[in-house]
BATI-267838 format. One record per residue (C-alpha): residue in one letter; x, y negated, z negated. Coordinates in steps of 0.001 Angstrom, whole numbers, plus 524288, in hexadecimal, padded with zeros to 5 digits. Layout:
# BATI-267838
AXYZ ...
//
This chain:
# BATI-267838
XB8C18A2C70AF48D XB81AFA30DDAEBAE XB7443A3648AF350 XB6C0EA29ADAEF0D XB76BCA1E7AAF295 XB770AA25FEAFF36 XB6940A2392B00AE XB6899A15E9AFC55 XB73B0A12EEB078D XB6D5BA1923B11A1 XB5FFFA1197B0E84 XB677EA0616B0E26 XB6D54A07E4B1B4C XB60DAA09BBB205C XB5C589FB85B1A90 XB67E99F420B1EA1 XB66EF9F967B2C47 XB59FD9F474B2BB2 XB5D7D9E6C8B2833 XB67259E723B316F XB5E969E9A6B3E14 XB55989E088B36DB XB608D9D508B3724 XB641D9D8CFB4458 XB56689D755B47E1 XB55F49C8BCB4200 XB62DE9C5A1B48FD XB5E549C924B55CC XB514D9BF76B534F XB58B59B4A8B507C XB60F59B68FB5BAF XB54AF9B7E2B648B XB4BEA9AE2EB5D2B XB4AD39A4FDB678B XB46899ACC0B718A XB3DD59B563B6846 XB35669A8E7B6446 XB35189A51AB7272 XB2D7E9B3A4B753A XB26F49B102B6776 XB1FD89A5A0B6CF3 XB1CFE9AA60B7A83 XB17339B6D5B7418 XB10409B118B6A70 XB0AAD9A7A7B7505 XB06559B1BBB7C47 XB00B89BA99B71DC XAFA609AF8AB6ABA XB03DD9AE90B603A XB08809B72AB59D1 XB15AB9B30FB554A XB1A6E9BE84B4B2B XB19569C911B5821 XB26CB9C9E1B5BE6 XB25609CD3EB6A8C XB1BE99D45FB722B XB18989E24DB7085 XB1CEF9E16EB6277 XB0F9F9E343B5CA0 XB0A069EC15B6563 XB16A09F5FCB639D XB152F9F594B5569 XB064E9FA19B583C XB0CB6A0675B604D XB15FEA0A2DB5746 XB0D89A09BEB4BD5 XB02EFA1308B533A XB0F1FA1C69B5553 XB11C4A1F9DB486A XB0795A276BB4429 XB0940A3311B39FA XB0360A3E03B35E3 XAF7B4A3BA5B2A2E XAEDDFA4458B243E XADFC2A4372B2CC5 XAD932A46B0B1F8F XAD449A3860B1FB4 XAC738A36CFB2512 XAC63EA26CAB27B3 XAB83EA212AB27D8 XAB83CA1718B31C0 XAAFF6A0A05B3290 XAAFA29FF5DB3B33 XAABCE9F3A9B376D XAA1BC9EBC4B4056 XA9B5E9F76BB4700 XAA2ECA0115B5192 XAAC029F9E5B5A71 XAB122A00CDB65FD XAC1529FADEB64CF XAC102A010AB5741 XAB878A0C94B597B XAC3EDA1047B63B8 XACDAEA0E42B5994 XAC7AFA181CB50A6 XAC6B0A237AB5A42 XAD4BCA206CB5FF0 XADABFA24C1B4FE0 XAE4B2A2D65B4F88 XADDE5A3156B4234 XAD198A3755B4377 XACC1EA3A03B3739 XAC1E5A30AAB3704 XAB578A2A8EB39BE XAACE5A207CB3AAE XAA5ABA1F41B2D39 XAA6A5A1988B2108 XAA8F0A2509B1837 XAB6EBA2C7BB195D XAC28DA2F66B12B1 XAC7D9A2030B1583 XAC147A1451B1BE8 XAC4C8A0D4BB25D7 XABF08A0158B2B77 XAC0759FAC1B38A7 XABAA89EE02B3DE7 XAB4E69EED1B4A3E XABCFA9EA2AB5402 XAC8209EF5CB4E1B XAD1549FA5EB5029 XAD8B6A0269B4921 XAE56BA0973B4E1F XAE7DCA168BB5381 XAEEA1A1B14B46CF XAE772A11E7B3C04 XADEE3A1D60B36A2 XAEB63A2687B36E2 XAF34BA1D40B2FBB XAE857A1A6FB273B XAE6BFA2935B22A0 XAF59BA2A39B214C XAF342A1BFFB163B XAE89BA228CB0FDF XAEFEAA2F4BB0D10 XAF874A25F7B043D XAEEC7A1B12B000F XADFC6A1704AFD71 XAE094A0E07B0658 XAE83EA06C2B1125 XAE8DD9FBACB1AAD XAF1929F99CB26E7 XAF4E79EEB1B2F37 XAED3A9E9D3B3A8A XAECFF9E072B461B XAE3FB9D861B50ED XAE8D79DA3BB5F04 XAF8259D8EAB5CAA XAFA039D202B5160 XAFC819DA28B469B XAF8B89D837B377F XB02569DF0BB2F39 XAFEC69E188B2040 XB08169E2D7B1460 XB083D9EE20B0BA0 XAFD419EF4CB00AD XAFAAB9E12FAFC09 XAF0DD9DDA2AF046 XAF68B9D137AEE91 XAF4889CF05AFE31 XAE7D19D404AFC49 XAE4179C67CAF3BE XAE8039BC8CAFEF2 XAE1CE9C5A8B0D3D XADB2A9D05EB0E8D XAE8A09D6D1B158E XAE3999E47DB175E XADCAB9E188B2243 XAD14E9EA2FB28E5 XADBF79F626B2AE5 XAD9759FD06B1E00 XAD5EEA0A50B1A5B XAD202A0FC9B0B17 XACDB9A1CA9B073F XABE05A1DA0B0461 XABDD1A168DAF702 XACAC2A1258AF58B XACDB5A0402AF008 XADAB09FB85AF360 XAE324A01D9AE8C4 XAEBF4A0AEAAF210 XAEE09A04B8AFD4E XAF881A066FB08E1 XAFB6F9FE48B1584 XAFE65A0553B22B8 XB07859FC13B29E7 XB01A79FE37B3696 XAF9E09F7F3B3E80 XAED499FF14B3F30 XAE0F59F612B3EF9 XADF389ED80B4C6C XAD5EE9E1F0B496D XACD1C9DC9BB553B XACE249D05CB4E4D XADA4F9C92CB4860 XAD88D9C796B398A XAD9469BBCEB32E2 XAE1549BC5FB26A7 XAD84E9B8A8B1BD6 XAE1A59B2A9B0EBB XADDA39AEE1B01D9 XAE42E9A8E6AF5C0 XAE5AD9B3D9AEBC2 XAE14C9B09AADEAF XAE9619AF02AD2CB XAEA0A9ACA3AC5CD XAF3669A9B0ABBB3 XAF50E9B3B5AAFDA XAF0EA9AC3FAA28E XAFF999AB87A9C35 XB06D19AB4AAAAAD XB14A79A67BAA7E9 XB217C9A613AAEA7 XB2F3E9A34FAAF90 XB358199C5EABC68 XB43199A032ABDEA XB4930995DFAC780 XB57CE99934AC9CD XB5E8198CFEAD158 XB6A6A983E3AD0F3 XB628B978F9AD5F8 XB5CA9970DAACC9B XB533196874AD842 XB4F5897612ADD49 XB4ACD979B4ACDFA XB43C196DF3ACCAF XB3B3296EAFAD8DF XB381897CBAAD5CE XB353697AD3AC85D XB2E6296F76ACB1E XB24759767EAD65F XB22719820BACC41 XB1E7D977F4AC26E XB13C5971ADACBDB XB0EBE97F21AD13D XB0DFC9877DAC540 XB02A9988E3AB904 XB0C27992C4AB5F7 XB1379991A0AA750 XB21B7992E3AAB2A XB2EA799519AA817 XB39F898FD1AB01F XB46FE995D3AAEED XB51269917AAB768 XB5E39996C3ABA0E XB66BE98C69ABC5E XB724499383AC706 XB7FE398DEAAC3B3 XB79E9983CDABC2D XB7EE297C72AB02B XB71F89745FAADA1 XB704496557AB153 XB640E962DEABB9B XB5FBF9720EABA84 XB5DF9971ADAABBA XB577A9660DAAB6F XB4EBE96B15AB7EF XB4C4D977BFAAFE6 XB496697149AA1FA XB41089681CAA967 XB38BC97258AAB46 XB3A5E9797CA9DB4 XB418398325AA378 XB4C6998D70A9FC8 XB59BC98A04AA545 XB6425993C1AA716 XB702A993D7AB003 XB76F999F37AB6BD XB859999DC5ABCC2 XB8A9D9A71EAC688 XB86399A94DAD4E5 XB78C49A87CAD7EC XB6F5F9B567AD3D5 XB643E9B3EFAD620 XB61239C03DACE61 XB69179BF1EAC3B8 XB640D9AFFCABFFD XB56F19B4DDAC18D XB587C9BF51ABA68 XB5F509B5EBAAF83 XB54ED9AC0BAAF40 XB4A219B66DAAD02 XB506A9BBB2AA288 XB4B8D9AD33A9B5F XB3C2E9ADF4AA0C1 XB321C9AE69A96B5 XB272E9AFCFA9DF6 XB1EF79BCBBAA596 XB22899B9BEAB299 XB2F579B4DBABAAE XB2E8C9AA38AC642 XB3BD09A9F0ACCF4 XB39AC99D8EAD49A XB452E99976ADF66 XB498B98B26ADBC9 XB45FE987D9AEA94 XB383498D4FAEAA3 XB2DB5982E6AE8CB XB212898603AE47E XB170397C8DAE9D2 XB091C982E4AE63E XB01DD984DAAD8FE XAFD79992CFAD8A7 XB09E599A85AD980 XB0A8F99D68ACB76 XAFE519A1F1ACA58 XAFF7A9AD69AD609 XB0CE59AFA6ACE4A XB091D9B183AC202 XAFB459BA32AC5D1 XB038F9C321ACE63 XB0E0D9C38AAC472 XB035E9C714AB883 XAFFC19D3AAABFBD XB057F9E0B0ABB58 XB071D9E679ACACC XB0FCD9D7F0AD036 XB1DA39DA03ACF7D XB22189CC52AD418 XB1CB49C16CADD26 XB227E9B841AE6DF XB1BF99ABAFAEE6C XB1A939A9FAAFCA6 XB25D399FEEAFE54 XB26BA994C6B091B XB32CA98C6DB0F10 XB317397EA3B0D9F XB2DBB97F85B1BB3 XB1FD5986DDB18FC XB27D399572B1E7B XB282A9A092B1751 XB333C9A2E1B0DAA XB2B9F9AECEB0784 XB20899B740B055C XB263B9C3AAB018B XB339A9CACCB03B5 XB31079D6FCB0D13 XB3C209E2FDB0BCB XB42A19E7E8B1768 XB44419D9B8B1BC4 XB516B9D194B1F18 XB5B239D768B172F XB52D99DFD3B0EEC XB46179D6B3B0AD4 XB41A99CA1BB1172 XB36E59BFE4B103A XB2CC89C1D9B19D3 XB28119B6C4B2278 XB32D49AEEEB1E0D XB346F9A1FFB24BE XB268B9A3EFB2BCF XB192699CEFB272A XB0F2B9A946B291E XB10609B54CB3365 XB06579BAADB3BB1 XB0A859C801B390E XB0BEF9C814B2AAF XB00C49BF09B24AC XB01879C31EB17D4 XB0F7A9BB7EB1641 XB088E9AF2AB0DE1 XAFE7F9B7FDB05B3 XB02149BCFDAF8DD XB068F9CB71AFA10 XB0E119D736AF485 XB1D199D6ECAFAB6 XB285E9DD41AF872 XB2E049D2C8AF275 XB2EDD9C4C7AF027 XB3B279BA0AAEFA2 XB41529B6E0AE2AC XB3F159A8CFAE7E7 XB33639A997ADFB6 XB2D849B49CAD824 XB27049B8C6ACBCE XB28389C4A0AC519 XB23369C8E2AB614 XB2D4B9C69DAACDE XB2CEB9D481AA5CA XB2C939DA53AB3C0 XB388A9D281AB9BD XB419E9D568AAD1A XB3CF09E4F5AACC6 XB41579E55EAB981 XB4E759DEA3AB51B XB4BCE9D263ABE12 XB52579CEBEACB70 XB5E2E9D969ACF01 XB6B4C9D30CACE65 XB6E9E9DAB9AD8AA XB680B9D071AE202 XB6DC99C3BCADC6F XB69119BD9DAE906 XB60949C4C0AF211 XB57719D00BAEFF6 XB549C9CCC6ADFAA XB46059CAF5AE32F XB440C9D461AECC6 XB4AAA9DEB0AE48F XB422F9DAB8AD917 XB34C29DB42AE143 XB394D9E7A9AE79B XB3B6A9ED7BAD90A XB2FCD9E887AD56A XB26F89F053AE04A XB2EDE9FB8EADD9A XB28B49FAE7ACE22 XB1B1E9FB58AD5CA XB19FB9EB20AD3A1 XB14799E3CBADFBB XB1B4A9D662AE33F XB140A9CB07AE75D XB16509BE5FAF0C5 XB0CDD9B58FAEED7 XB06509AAA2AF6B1 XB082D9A13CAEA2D XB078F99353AF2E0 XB115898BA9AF5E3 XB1E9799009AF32F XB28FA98AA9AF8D8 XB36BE990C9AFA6C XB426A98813AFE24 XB4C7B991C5B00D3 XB53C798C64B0C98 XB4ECA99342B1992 XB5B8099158B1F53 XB642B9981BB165C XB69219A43CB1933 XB65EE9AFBAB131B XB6F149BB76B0D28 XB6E5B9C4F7B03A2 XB7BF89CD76AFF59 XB7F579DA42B0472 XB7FF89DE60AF6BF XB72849D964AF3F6 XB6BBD9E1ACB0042 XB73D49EBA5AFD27 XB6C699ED4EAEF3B XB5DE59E9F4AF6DC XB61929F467AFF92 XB65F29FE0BAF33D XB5A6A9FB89AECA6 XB4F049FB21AF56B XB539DA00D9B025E XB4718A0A39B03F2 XB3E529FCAFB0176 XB45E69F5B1B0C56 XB462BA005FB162E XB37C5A01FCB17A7 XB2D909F735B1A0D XB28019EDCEB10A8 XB1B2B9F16AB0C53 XB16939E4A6B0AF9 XB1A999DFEFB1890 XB18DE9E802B2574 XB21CE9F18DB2E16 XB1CF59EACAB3AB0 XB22B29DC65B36B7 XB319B9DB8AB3909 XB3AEF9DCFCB2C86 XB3DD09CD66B2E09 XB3AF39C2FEB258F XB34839BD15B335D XB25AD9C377B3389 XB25349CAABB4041 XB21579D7E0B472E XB2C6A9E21EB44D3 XB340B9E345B52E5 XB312B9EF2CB5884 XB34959F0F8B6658 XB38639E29CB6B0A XB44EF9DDD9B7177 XB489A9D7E4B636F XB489A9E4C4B5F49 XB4F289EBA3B6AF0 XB57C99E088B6A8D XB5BE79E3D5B5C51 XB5AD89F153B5F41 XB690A9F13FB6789 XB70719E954B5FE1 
//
C-alpha cells in the first residue's frame, strides 16, 4: 500500500472510531432517557434551571480540566491591565493569583486588557492570552456567571451584525483593529453579573441587477406548487424556476412549472440528488443558484434580500437559512463537522439552547443543508457543482467544506420564516460508500473540532455540555 493511502486509512480509522463511541454514546441515552430527564428535572429544579447541564459536577470539572492544561508561552508580553468601575477587591485577587506575570495595572503596555469590576478573570487567562497574541492582533475567549457557561464560535463578522458575541473577555495588541482575530475556547472571563444577550436585525440590501435561478427537483407536482407558490409571495427577487421533474413524463408538473414560466426538464434513473442538480444548473441564466427543497416553505418577505447581499460579496462562498419544523423546532441552523456520522445540524429538533445562543443569529458555519442554498453561478460551475460521489448525502457539505478550503466563508442566515417539512420521523441513513468518500476526503476536518461551534458542547445534534466524567460516560466507557 502506497505511503499516502496508508495514511488516509489510518486517519480514517481514527474518524470512524470516533463515530462509533459517538453512536454508542447516543444508544446508551436513549436507553436511559427516562431516567436521565427524571434527574434533568430534579437538577434543574434545584439549580434554578438549567436544563442543557447534564448532571452535577459537569460544569465545574470542565472548569478543572481546562485550568490543567496550561503550556509553555513566551513572557515577552507585558499586559496593561484596567478595571473598569474603580479597584474591586474579587478582581484585584484575580489579577495577583496569574500564573502570568508580566503585567500591570495601567493603560499603556504591549496589549490591553480590560476587566469590569466585579469580575474575575481565571488563573491562566493572561497565559493563554500571551500564547493568542503570539499568533494574532487580537483575541477573545469564552466566559461565564457562576456556573453557567457562555461558549463563543470561532471568528464571526457576520455574528458580529446581530450581538455583540465577543463579550468583555478580549485582548488586542496596543493599536490593533479587528482584522486578525483568534478565539481561545476556554473559559477564562467570570462575570459577577449574568449577561443579557443583546440581538439586532442585520441590515441588508439587495444588489441593483440581483437575479436568480430556483432549481426545485421533485416528483410531486402539489409539493412544486406550494413551494413555488410561497417563493412567489416572499420574493422582490427576478427569478428563474427550473425544475427537474424525477421520473416524470409531464402532465400536472409541466403545467405546475409553465404556470410559473418555468424550465421543465425530466431525469429517469434513481434518485441523485447531485447529479439532477448538477443537470438543472447546467440551464440557469442567472448570477446566483437557489437550490430550494420542494418541502421547504418560505413564509417571510426578506429572505431574498439577505440572499442576494451575502451572495454579491466577493469573500461569501454559499448561504443557508435557519430552517424550522412545522412544529416551530429547529430543523437547521448550520451543519457542524465531527457530528453524527461525520456532520450534523446543531440544535436540531430544539427551539433555542441556553448553552449555545447564537443558534437563531446569522453566522459563519461550516456548512449549510442543500435543503436550501445559494451559491454564485460562475463560482458553483468553477468548482464543477455538487460531487456525484454523494448522490444522496454529503453533496452540500462536501461543497461548503470545498468552498472554506478556497478561503470562502459560508453563511446561515436568520432570513424569517422558513419552514422545512422533511418528516421528523423518518429515519435517517447515508451509504457506507458515501462516508467512506467524506471520510477520504476530509478526515483531518472531521477529526478535530469545528471552529465555528465549541469543544465543550457534546458532538450531538442535541446542544449539551460534552460528558466528561459522569456515569453516562463511565457507563459507555465499559461497554
Amino acid at each position: 500500500m502506497p505511503e499516502d493511502d496508508l495514511e488516509a486509512a489510518l486517519r480514517r480509522i481514527v474518524v470512524q472510531q470516533q463515530l462509533l463511541d459517538q453512536r454508542i454514546v447516543a444508544l446508551e441515552q436513549s436507553r436511559a432517557l427516562h431516567a436521565w430527564n427524571v434527574l434533568y428535572r430534579k437538577y434543574s429544579a434545584w439549580r434554578g434551571g438549567v436544563p442543557d447541564l447534564r448532571t452535577p459536577g459537569d460544569y465545574e470539572s470542565l472548569l478543572h480540566n481546562e485550568e490543567e492544561r496550561c503550556p509553555a508561552v513566551d513572557p515577552g508580553i507585558r499586559f496593561a491591565v484596567s478595571i473598569q468601575g474603580g479597584n474591586d477587591a474579587a478582581t484585584l485577587k484575580s489579577l495577583q493569583a496569574q500564573s502570568y506575570k508580566n503585567w500591570e495595572l495601567s493603560d499603556k503596555g504591549d496589549a490591553i486588557v480590560n476587566v469590569h469590576a466585579g469580575d474575575r478573570l481565571a488563573p491562566h487567562a493572561l497565559h493563554f492570552y500571551a500564547q493568542a497574541l503570539a499568533r494574532a492582533d487580537a483575541a477573545y475567549a469564552d466566559e461565564d456567571c457562576t456556573d453557567m457557561p457562555l461558549f463563543k464560535p470561532g471568528w464571526s463578522p457576520e455574528l458580529l451584525l446581530s450581538t455583540p458575541y465577543l463579550g468583555r473577555a478580549v485582548v488586542r495588541r496596543s493599536g490593533a483593529d479587528l482584522t486578525n482575530v483568534v478565539h481561545i475556547p476556554r473559559v477564562l472571563y467570570h462575570r459577577a453579573v449574568t449577561r443579557v444577550i443583546e440581538q439586532k436585525t442585520p441590515q441588508y440590501s439587495m444588489p441593483p441587477d440581483a437575479r436568480m435561478s430556483v432549481i426545485v427537483c421533485s416528483r410531486e407536482p402539489r409539493r412544486v406548487r406550494e413551494c413555488l407558490d410561497a417563493l412567489r409571495r416572499t420574493t422582490s427577487c427576478e427569478l428563474e424556476i427550473i425544475v427537474m421533474h424525477h421520473l416524470g413524463s409531464g402532465g400536472d408538473m409541466r403545467r405546475t412549472v409553465e404556470r410559473f414560466a418555468g424550465t421543465y426538464i425530466t431525469y429517469e434513473g434513481p434518485f441523485d440528488f447531485a447529479r439532477m442538480n448538477n443537470l438543472a444548473a447546467e440551464k440557469a441564466t442567472s448570477p446566483a443558484l437557489l437550490f430550494l427543497n420542494d418541502d421547504v416553505i418560505l413564509e417571510h418577505r426578506g429572505w431574498d434580500v439577505a440572499f442576494t447581499s451575502a451572495l454579491s460579496r466577493s469573500e461569501v462562498g454559499a448561504v443557508g437559512a435557519i430552517l424550522d419544523y412545522p412544529d416551530g423546532t429547529l430543523q437547521h441552523a448550520g451543519v457542524v463537522t465531527g457530528v453524527g456520522d461525520g456532520a450534523g445540524h446543531c440544535g436540531r429538533f430544539q427551539i433555542s439552547s441556553d448553552l449555545w445562543p447564537w443558534l437563531r443569529m446569522s453566522r459563519e458555519v461550516s456548512a449549510v443543508t442543500g435543503a436550501m442554498l445559494g451559491i454564485r453561478t460562475d463560482l458553483f460551475r468553477k468548482l464543477n457543482g455538487f460531487d456525484e460521489r454523494f448522490p444522496v448525502n454529503y453533496n452540500d457539505v462536501d461543497l461548503c467544506l470545498r468552498l472554506r478550503q478556497a478561503g470562502l466563508s459560508v453563511l446561515c442566515l436568520n432570513a424569517g420564516k422558513v419552514v422545512h417539512r422533511e418528516s421528523q420521523t423518518r429515519l435517517g441513513g447515508t451509504t457506507y460508500e458515501e462516508r467512506d468518500t467524506l471520510y477520504k476526503r476530509w478526515a483531518p476536518v472531521l477529526a478535530k473540532a469545528d471552529e465555528f461551534y465549541s469543544p465543550h458542547l457534546a458532538p450531538t445534534e442535541r446542544i449539551a455540555l460534552r460528558m466528561g466524567n459522569t456515569p453516562l460516560a463511565n457507563l459507555v466507557a465499559t461497554r
